[in-house]
C-alpha positions in Angstrom: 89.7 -3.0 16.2 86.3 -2.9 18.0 84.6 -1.8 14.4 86.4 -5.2 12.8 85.1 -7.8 16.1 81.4 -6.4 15.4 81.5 -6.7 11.7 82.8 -10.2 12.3 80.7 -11.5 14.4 77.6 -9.8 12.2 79.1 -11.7 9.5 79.6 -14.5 11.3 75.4 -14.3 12.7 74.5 -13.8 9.0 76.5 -17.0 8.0 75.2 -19.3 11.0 72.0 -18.0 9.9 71.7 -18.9 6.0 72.8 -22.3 6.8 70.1 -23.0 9.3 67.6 -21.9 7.4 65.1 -24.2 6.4 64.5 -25.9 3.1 60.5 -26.7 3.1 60.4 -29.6 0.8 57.3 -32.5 -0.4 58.3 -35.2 -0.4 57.4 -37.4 -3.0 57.7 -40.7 -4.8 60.0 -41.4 -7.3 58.1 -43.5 -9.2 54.8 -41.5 -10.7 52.7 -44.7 -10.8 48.9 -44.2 -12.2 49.8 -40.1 -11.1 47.9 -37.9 -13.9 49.6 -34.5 -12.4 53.5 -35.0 -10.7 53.3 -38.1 -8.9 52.2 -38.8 -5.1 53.7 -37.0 -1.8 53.2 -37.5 1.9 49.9 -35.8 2.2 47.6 -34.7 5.7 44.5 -36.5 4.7 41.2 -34.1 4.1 41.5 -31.5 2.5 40.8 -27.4 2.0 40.4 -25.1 4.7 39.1 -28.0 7.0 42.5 -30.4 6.8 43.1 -31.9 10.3 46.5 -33.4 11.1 44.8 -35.7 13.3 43.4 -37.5 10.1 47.3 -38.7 9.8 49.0 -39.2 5.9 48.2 -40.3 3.0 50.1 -40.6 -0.5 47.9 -37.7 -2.9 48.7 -36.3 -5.9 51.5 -33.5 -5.2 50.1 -30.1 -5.8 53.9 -28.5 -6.8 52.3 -28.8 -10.5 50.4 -26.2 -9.3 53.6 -23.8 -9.1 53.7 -23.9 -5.1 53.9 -26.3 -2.4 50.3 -27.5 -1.1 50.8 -26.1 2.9 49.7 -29.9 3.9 52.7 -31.9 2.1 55.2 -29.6 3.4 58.5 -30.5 5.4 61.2 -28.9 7.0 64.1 -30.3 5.9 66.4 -28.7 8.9 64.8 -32.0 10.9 66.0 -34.5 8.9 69.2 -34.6 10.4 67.5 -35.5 13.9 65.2 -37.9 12.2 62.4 -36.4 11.9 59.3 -35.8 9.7 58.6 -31.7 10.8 55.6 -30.0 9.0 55.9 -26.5 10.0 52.4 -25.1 8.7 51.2 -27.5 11.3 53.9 -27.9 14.0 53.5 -31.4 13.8 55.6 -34.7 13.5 55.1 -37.8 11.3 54.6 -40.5 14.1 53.7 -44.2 13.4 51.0 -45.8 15.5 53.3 -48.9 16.4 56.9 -50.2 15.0 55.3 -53.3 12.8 54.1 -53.8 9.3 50.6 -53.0 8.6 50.9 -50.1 10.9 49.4 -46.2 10.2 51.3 -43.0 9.7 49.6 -40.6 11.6 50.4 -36.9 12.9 51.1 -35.6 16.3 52.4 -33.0 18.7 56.5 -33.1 18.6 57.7 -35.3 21.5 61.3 -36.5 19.8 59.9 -40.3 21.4 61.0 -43.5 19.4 57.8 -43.8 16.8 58.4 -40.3 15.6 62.0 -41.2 15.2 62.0 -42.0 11.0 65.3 -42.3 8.8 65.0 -40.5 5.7 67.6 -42.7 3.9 70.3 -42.5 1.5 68.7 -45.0 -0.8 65.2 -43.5 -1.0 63.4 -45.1 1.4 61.7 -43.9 4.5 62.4 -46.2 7.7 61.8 -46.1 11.4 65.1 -45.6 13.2 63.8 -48.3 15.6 62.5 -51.2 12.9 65.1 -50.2 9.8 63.6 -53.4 8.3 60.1 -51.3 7.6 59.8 -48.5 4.9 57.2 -45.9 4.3 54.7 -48.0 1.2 52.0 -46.4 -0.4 49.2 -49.1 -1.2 48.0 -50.4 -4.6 44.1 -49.2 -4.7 43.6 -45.8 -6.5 40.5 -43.5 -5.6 40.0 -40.3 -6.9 40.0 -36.7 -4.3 37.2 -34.3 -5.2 39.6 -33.0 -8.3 39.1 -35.8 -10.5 42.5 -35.1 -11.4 43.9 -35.9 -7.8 44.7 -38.9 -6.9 44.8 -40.9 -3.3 45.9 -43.9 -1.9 46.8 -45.2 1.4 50.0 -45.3 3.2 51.3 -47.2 5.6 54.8 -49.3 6.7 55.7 -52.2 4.8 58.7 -54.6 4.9 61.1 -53.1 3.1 61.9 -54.3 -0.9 63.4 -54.1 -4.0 59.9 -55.7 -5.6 58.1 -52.6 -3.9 60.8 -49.6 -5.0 57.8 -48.5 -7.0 56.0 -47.3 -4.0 58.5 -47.2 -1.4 61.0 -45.0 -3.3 60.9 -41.2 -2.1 62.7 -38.4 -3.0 62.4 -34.4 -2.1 61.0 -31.2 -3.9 61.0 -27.9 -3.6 58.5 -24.9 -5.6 61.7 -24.8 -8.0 62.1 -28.3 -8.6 
């Protein structure tokens, strides 16, 4: 009886513990706009062995066509569900500078507070749990990164739209997708 409660409960550790393991995921946009190599993800600006979460995001070319996630435009998806934007090779959050349109997407310590608090939604978009009217929008202007091939362009929130789905449609990926 004692050997059958252990095994259990192993089982039961080993269970509890596949389902909280973490997905890391880009996340990226849907649409692939002027994108020469898999579209654009969220993306720590700078770059190389010198990238600085305190440069904040930036939509870049994903580097998954590469084989492998690019460390700086990975999330933990096991966050999600408390809404919010985790990148584990940074302990970091996704945290917007104010709750209005116009404003950045920057990177900071984890505090849980209300501007790191962001919705990834059903529909696609990415929203502030506190201004639901606001998405995640990568801007229009195109400049090249020091790969000629990679491609950059700002980011910041937006009032939400159908007329913008093109750059304010997100969806996830992993290595495999």
């Amino acid at each position: 009886m004692k050997n059958t409660l252990l095994v259990t409960l192993a089982l039961a550790a080993i269970s509890a513990g596949t389902f909280a393991a973490a997905e890391n995921v880009e996340i990226t946009l849907v649409d692939e706009l002027d994108g020469k190599l898999n579209s654009y993800c969220l993306d720590i600006k700078g770059g190389g062995p010198d990238v600085d979460p305190a440069d904040g995001l930036q939509a870049h070319t994903c580097y998954s066509y590469r084989g492998d996630l690019g460390r700086d435009q990975i999330f933990d998806t096991t966050q999600f569900a408390d809404h919010t934007l985790y990148m584990p090779q940074f302990d970091v959050c996704v945290a917007l500078s104010d709750l209005t349109s116009g404003s950045d997407i920057k990177l900071e310590d984890c505090d849980g507070g209300a501007l790191q608090k962001i919705e990834v939604s059903n529909d696609g978009t990415i929203r502030p749990v506190d201004a639901s009217d606001l998405c995640f929008t990568v801007g229009n202007e195109t400049r090249h990164g020091r790969n000629p091939d990679h491609l950059i362009r700002s980011l910041s929130l937006a009032e939400c739209s159908d007329d913008l789905a093109s750059v304010q449609k997100w969806r996830t990926r992993t290595s495999d997708d």
